[in-house]
Every structure is written in structure tokens, then in C-alpha cells.
C-alpha positions in Angstrom: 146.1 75.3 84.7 149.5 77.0 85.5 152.1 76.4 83.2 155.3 78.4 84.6 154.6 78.6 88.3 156.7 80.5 90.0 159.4 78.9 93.4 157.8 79.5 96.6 154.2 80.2 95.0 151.3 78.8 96.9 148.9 76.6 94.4 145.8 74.7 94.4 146.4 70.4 93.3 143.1 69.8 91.7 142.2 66.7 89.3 140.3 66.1 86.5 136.8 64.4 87.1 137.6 62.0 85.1 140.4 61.2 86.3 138.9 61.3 89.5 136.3 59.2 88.6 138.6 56.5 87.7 140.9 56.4 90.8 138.6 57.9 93.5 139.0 60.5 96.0 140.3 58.4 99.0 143.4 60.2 100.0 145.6 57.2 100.0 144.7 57.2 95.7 144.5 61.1 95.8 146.2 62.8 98.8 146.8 65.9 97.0 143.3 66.5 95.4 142.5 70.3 96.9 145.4 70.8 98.8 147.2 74.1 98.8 151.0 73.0 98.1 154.2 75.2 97.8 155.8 74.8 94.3 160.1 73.9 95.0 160.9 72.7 91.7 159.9 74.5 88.5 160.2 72.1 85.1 162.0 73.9 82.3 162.0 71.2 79.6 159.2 68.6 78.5 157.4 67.0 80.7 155.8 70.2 82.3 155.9 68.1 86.0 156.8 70.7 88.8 157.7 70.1 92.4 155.0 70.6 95.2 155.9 70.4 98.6 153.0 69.6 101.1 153.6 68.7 105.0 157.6 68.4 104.0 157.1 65.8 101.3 157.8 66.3 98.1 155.5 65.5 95.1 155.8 65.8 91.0 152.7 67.3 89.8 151.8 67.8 86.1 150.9 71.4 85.1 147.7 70.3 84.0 147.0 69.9 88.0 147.9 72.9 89.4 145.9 76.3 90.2 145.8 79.4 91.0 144.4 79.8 93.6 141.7 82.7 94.1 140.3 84.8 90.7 138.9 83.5 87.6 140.7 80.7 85.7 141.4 80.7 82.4 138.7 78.7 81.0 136.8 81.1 82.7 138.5 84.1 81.3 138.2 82.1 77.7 134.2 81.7 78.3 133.6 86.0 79.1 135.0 86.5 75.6 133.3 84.2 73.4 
């Protein structure tokens, strides 16, 4: 999860499997699932939703949704120190 992405960053729009599991993974129910998007619109205040731009369209994506993309997350980071 990114929670202060940076304007003009490249991410990664993943969902939840649950989530997923409740809506699908047709692209007209989940056209951003795995997509790399460019972040416009960084949120300041509550709710954490930033603004992903993908093939000129803009989207509001939760924070929750968006990774890095490349290296270890950090659940994974979490997990090598327990």
C-alpha cells in the first residue's frame, strides 16, 4: 500500500481478493486491476483517495489499491522481521 504517493509517480492498481472475488475481474467491473497508472492528484486530508490517470482518463483510487511497483512490499518487509 502507498499512502503519500508522490505527482507523476508510476504505480501498480491492485485489489484485494476479496474484493475481487465479490465483483470479478471483467474489466468493465475492474478496468484498473494490474494496471500501471500515473498518480495526478495526491489526497492531503481524509479519505486517502488519489488521482490515477490511465489512457487520459482520470480515476480516484483508495491508497489501500495502489503499489509500488518493483521491490518488496511492506507486508513483506513486516514478515523478514518477525
Amino acid at each position: 500500500m502507498m499512502a503519500n504517493p508522490r505527482v507523476g509517480q508510476i504505480v501498480r492498481v491492485g485489489y484485494s481478493r476479496v474484493m475481487l472475488a465479490r465483483i470479478g475481474t471483467r474489466a468493465s467491473v475492474a478496468p484498473l486491476q494490474d494496471a500501471l497508472v500515473k498518480v495526478v492528484i495526491v489526497s492531503k486530508g481524509k479519505p486517502r483517495n488519489h488521482g490515477v490517470e490511465l489512457d487520459g482518463r482520470l480515476y480516484i483510487v483508495p491508497c489501500g489499491n495502489l503499489h509500488k511497483i518493483g521491490g518488496e512490499t511492506g507486508r513483506e518487509r513486516s514478515k523478514a522481521w518477525r
